[in-house]
C-alpha positions in Angstrom: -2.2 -14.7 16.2 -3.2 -11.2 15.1 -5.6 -11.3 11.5 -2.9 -10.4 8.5 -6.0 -9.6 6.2 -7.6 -7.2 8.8 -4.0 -5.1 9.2 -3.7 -5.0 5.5 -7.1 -3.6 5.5 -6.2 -1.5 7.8 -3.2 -0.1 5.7 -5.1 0.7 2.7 -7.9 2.1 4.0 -10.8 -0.6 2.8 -13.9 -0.8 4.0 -14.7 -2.5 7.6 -17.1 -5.6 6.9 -20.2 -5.1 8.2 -20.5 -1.7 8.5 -20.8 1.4 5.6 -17.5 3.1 6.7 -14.1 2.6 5.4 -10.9 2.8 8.0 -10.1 6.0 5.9 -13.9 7.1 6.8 -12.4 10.5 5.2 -9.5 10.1 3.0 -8.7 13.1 2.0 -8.4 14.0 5.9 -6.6 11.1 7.3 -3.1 12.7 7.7 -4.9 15.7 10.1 -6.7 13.2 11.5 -3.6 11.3 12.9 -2.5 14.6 14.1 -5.5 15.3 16.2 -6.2 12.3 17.5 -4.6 9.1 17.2 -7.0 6.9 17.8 -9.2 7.7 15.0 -10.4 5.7 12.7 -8.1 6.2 9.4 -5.3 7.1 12.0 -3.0 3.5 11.8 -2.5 4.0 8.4 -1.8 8.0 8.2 0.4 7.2 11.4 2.7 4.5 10.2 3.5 4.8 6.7 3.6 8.6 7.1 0.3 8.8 4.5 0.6 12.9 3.9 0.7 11.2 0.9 -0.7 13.8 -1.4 -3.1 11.4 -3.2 -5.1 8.2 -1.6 -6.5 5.6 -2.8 -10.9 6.0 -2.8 -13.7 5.4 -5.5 -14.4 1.8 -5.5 -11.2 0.5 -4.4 -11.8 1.3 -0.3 -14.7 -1.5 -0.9 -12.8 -4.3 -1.3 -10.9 -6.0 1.2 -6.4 -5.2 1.0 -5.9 -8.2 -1.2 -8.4 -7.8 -3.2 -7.5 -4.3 -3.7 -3.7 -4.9 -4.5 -4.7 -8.3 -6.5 -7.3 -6.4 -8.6 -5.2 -3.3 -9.7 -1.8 -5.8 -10.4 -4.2 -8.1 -12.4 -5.6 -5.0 -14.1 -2.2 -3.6 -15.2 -1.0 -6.7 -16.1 -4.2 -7.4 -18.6 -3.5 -3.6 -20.0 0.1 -4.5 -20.4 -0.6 -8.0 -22.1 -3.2 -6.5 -24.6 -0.7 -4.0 -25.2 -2.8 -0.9 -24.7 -1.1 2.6 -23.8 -1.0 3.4 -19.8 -3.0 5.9 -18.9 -3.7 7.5 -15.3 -6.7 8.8 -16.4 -10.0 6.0 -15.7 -11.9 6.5 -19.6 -15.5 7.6 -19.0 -17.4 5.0 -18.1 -14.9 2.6 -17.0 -16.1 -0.2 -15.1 -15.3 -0.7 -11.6 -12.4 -2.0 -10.1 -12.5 -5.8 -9.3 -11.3 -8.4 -7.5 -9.1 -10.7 -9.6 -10.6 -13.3 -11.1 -10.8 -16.6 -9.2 -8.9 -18.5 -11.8 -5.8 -16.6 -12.0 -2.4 -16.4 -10.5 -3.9 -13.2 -9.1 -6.2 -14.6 -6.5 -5.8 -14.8 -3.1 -6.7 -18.2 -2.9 -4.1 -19.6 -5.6 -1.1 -18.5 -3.1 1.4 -21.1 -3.0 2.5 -20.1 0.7 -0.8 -19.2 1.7 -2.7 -16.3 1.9 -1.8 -14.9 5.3 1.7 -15.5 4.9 1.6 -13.9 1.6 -0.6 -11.1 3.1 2.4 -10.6 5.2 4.7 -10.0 2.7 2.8 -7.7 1.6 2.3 -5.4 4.8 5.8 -6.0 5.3 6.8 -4.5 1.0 4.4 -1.0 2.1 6.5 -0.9 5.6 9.4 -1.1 3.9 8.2 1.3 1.0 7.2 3.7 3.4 10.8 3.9 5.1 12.6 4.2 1.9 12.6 7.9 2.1 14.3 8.2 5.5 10.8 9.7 6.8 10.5 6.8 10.0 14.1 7.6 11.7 14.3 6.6 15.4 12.9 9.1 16.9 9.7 8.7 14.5 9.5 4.9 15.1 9.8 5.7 19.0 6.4 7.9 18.2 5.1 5.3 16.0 5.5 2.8 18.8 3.7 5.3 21.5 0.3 5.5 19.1 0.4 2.2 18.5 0.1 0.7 21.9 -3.2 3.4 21.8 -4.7 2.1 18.9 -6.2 -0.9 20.0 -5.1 -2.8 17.1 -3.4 -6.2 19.9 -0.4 -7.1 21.0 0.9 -9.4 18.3 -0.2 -6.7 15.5 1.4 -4.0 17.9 4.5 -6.6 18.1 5.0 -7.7 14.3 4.7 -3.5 13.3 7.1 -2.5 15.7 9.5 -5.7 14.7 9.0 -4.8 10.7 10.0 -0.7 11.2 13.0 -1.4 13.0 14.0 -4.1 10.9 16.7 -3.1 8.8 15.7 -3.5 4.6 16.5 -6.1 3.6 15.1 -6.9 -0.6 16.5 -10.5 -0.6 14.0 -11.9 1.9 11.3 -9.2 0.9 11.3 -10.4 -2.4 11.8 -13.8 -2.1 8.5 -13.7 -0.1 6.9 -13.7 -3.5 6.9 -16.9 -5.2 5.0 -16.2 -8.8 5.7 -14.0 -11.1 1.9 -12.6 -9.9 3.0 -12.1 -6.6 6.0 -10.1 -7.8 3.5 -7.7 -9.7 1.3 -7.4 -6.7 4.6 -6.9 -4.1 5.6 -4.0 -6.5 1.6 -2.7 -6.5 1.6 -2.7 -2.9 4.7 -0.6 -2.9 3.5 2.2 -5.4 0.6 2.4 -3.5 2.3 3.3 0.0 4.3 6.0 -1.8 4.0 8.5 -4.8 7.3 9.0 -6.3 7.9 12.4 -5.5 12.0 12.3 -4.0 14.4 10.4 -5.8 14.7 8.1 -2.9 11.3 7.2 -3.8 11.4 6.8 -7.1 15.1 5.4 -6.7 13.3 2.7 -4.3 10.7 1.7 -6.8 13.3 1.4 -9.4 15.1 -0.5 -7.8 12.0 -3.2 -6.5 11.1 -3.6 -9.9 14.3 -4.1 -11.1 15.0 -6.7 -8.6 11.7 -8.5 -9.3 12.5 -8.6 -12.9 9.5 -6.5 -13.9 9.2 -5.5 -17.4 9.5 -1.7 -18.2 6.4 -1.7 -20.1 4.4 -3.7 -17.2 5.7 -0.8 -14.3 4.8 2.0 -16.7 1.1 0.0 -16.8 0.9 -0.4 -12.8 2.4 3.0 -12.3 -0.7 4.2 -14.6 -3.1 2.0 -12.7 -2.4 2.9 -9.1 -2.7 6.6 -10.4 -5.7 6.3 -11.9 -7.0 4.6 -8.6 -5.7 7.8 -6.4 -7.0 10.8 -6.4 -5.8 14.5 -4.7 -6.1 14.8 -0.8 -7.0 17.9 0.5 -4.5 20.8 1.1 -5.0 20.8 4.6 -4.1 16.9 4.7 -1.5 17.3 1.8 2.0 15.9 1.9 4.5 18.2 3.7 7.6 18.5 0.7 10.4 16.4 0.7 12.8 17.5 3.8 15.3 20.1 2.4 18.3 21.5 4.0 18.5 23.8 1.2 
């Protein structure tokens, strides 16, 4: 069984244990660098979610591990949206880091009911899904997906389950009944607004929709949508997201 924690990793770009480089060694590059060479470290992500995303998570964030990453900015814009303090994008001077959650909340890793790789799961399988909900992976861009894959040197089972997930058709039902607390819920819809910015109304028409269908509050979306932003910043032009496809 291929490591759910490592793949999530993987997907949001956090730093490799052990060494001082993150799998987005250059985030503002990591969209070119899938271009030039597949194999690059950075590339899986950039590669399968279609990252020209034209901002990436960085700063402190790539230093934790995917869970904690996700777990830390849902707890945080659930504590802004329980104090009842405005959202906004902008991190105030001085803000302290970003954190894992805290051990003793519904936030941690370790208090998942199902467990934390099967939740982990859930979670690769909510940015896979985000990531398709602007028509951008069609079949002949899963059939290029699959090619880089098998080149990446990520194992057969990892290979296997990515492949399985992007031809899977959506389905929200079982998505979102892989969260079972109303934490998980926050973090599934965190690790959906992370995958994407907003910028079609497919997009933001998706996101709507999740957070609709996870009984999210207004208020608390307007918090994580101001939380994830604040975490992202600008890639470079050269690496910057091609606009939405236009026939127009």
């Amino acid at each position: 069984m291929f490591d759910p924690k490592k793949l999530l990793d993987d997907l949001l770009g956090s730093q490799v244990p052990g060494t001082g480089s993150t799998v987005r060694d250059k985030a503002g590059q990591a969209v070119q660098m899938a271009k030039d060479n597949p194999l690059a470290a950075g590339a899986l992500a950039a590669v399968l979610l279609g990252t020209g995303a034209g901002r990436q998570v960085t700063g402190t964030a790539v230093k934790l591990g995917g869970l904690a990453v996700i777990g830390g900015l849902a707890y945080k814009a659930y504590q802004n949206y329980k104090n009842g303090s405005a959202p906004a994008e902008t991190p105030a001077a001085g803000e302290p880091e970003l954190l894992p959650p805290p051990a003793d909340t519904a936030f941690h890793p370790s208090q998942a009911p199902q467990g934390e790789d099967e939740f982990t799961l859930t979670l690769v399988r909510a940015m896979i899904s985000a990531a398709k909900a602007d028509g951008h992976i069609d079949d002949d861009e899963r059939q290029k997906i699959a090619g880089k894959l098998s080149l990446a040197g990520i194992g057969p089972e990892a290979e296997k389950f990515l492949t399985t997930e992007l031809e899977t058709p959506l389905d929200l039902d079982t998505l979102i009944a892989g969260a079972k607390t109303d934490a998980q819920k926050l973090e599934l819809y965190t690790a959906s607004r992370l995958t994407i910015d907003p910028d079609t109304r497919t997009e933001r028409g998706y996101l709507d929709l999740l957070a609709g269908r996870l009984g999210l509050p207004d208020a608390l979306v307007d918090h994580v949508e101001a939380t994830v932003s604040a975490a992202k910043v600008p890639v470079s032009d050269k690496a910057a997201k091609p606009a939405a496809n236009s026939r127009w």
